[in-house]
N, CA and C atoms as a LAMMPS dump frame, in Angstrom:
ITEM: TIMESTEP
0
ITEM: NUMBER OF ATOMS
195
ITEM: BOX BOUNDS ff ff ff
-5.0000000000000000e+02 5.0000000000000000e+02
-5.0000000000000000e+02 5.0000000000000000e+02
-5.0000000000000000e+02 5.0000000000000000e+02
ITEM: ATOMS id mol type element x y z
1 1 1 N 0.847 -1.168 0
2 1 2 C 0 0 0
3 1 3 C 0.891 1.229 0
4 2 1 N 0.437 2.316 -1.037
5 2 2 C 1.315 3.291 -1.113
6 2 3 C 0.569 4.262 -0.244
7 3 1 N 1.447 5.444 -0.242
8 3 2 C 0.696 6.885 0.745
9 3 3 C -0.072 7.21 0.338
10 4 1 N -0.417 7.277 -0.819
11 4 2 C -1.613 7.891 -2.176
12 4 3 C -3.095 7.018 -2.317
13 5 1 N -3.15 5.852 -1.762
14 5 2 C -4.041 4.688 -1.404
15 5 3 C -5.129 4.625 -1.003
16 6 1 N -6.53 4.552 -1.19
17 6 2 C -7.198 4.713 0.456
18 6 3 C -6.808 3.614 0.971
19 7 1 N -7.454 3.284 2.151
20 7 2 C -7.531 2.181 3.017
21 7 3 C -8.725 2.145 3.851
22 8 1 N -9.297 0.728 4.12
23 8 2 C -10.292 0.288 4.893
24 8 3 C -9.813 0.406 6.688
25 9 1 N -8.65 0.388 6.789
26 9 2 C -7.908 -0.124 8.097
27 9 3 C -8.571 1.254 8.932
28 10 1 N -8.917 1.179 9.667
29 10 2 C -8.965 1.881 11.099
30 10 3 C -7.909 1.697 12.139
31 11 1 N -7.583 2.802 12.65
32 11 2 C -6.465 2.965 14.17
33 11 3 C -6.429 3.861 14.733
34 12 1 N -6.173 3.953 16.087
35 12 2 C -6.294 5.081 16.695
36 12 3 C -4.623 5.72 17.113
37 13 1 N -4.593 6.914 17.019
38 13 2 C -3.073 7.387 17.086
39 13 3 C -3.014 8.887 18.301
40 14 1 N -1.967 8.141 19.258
41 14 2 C -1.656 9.133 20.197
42 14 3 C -0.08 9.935 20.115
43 15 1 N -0.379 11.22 20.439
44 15 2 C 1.215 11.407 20.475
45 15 3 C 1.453 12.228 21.83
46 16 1 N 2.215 11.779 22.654
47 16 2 C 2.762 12.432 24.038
48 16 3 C 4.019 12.313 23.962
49 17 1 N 4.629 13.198 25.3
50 17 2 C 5.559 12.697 26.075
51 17 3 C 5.756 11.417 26.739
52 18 1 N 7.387 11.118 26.814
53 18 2 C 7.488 9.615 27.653
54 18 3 C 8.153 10.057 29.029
55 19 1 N 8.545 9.636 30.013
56 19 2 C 9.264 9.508 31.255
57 19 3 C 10.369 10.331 30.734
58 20 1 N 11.068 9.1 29.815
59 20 2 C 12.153 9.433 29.646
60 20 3 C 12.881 10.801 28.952
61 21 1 N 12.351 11.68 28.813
62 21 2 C 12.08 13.199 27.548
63 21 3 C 12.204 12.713 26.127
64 22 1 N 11.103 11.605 25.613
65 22 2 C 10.972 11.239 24.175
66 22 3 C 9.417 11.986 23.72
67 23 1 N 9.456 11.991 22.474
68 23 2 C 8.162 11.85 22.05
69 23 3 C 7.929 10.841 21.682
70 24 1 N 6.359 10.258 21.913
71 24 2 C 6.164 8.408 21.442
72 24 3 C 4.671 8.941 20.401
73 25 1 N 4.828 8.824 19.001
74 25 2 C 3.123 7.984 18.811
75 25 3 C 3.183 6.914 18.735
76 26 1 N 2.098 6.39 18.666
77 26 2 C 1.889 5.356 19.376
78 26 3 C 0.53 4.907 18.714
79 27 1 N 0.294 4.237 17.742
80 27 2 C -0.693 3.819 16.219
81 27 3 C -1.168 2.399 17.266
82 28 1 N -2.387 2.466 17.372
83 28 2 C -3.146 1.056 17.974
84 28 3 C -4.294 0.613 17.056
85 29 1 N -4.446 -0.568 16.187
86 29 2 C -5.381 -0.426 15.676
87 29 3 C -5.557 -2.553 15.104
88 30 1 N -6.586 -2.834 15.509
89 30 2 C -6.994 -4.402 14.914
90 30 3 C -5.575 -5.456 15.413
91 31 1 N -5.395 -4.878 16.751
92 31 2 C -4.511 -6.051 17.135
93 31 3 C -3.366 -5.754 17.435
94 32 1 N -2.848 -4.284 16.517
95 32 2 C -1.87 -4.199 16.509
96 32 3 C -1.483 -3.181 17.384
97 33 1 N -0.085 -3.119 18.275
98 33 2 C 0.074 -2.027 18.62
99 33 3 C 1.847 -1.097 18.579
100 34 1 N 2.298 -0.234 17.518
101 34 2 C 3.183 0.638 17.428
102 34 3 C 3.233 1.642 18.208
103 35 1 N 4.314 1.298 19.392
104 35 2 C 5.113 2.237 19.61
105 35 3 C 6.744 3.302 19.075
106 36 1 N 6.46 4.143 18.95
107 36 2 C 7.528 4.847 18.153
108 36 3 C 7.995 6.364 19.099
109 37 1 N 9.654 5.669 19.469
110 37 2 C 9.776 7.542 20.702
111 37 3 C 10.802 8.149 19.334
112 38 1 N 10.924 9.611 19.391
113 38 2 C 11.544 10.107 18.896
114 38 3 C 11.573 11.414 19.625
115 39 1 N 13.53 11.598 19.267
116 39 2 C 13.964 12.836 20.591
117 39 3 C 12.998 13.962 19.749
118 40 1 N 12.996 14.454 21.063
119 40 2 C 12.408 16.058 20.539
120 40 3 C 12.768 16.792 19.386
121 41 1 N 14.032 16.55 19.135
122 41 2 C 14.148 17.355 17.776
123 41 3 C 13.51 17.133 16.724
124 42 1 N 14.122 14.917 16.715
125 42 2 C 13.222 14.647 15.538
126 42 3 C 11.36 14.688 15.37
127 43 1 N 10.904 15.213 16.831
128 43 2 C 9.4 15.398 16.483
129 43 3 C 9.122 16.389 16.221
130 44 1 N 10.278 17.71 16.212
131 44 2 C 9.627 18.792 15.725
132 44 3 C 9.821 19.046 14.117
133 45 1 N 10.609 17.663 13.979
134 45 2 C 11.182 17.496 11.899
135 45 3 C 9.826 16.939 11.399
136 46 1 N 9.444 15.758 12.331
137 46 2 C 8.006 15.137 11.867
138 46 3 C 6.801 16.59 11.872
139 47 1 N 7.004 16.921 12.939
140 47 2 C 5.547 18.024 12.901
141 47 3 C 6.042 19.173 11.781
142 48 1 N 6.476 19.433 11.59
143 48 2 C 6.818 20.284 9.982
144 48 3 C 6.824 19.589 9.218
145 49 1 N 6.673 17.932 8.607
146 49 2 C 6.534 17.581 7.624
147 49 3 C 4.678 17.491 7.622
148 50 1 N 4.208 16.914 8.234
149 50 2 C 2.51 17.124 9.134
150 50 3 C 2.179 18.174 8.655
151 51 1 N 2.748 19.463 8.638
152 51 2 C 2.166 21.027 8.895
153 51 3 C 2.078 20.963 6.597
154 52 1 N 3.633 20.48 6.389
155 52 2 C 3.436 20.401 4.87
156 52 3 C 2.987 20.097 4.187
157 53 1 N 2.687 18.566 4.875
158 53 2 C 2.072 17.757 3.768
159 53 3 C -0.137 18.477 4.341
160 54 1 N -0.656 18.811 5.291
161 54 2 C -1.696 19.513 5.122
162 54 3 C -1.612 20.712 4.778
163 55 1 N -0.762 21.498 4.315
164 55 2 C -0.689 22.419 3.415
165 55 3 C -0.695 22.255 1.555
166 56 1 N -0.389 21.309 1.435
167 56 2 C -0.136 21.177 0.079
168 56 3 C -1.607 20.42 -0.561
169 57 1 N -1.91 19.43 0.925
170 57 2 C -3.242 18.707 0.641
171 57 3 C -4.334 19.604 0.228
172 58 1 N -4.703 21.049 1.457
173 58 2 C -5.648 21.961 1.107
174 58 3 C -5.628 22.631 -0.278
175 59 1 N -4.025 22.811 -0.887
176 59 2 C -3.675 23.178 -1.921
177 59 3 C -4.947 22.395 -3.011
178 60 1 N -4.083 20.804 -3.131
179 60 2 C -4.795 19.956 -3.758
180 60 3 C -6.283 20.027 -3.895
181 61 1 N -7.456 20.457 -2.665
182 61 2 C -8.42 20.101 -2.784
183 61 3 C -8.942 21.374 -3.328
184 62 1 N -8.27 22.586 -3.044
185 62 2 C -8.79 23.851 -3.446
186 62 3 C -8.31 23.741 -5.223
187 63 1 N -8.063 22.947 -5.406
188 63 2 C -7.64 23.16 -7.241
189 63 3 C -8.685 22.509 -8.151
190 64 1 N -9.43 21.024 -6.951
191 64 2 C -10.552 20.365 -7.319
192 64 3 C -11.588 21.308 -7.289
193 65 1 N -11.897 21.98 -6.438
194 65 2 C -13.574 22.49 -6.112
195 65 3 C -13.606 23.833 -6.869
């Protein structure tokens, strides 16, 4: 399955702090459960890619309508 895909799959996704000063999400869904920590820096690389890729998406849908 590519990024571009739909999908049927349902999951639920958390993102916090850990004990240890990580960031964890943490994807739970049909059994499965992913945990993922990443230092603070790298979650503030993930949340600017997040911020891009729904920027470019609104782009996308505003070119449809």
């Amino acid at each position: 399955m590519g990024i571009d895909k739909e999908s049927e799959i349902e999951a639920n996704l958390q993102v916090g702090p850990t004990t240890l000063g990580m960031v964890r999400i943490f994807v739970e869904g049909d059994g499965l459960e992913i945990p993922m920590d990443f230092d603070p820096d790298e979650a503030d690389e993930i949340a600017d890619e997040i911020k891009a890729a729904a920027g470019r998406a609104r782009a996308t849908a505003m070119k449809r309508s």
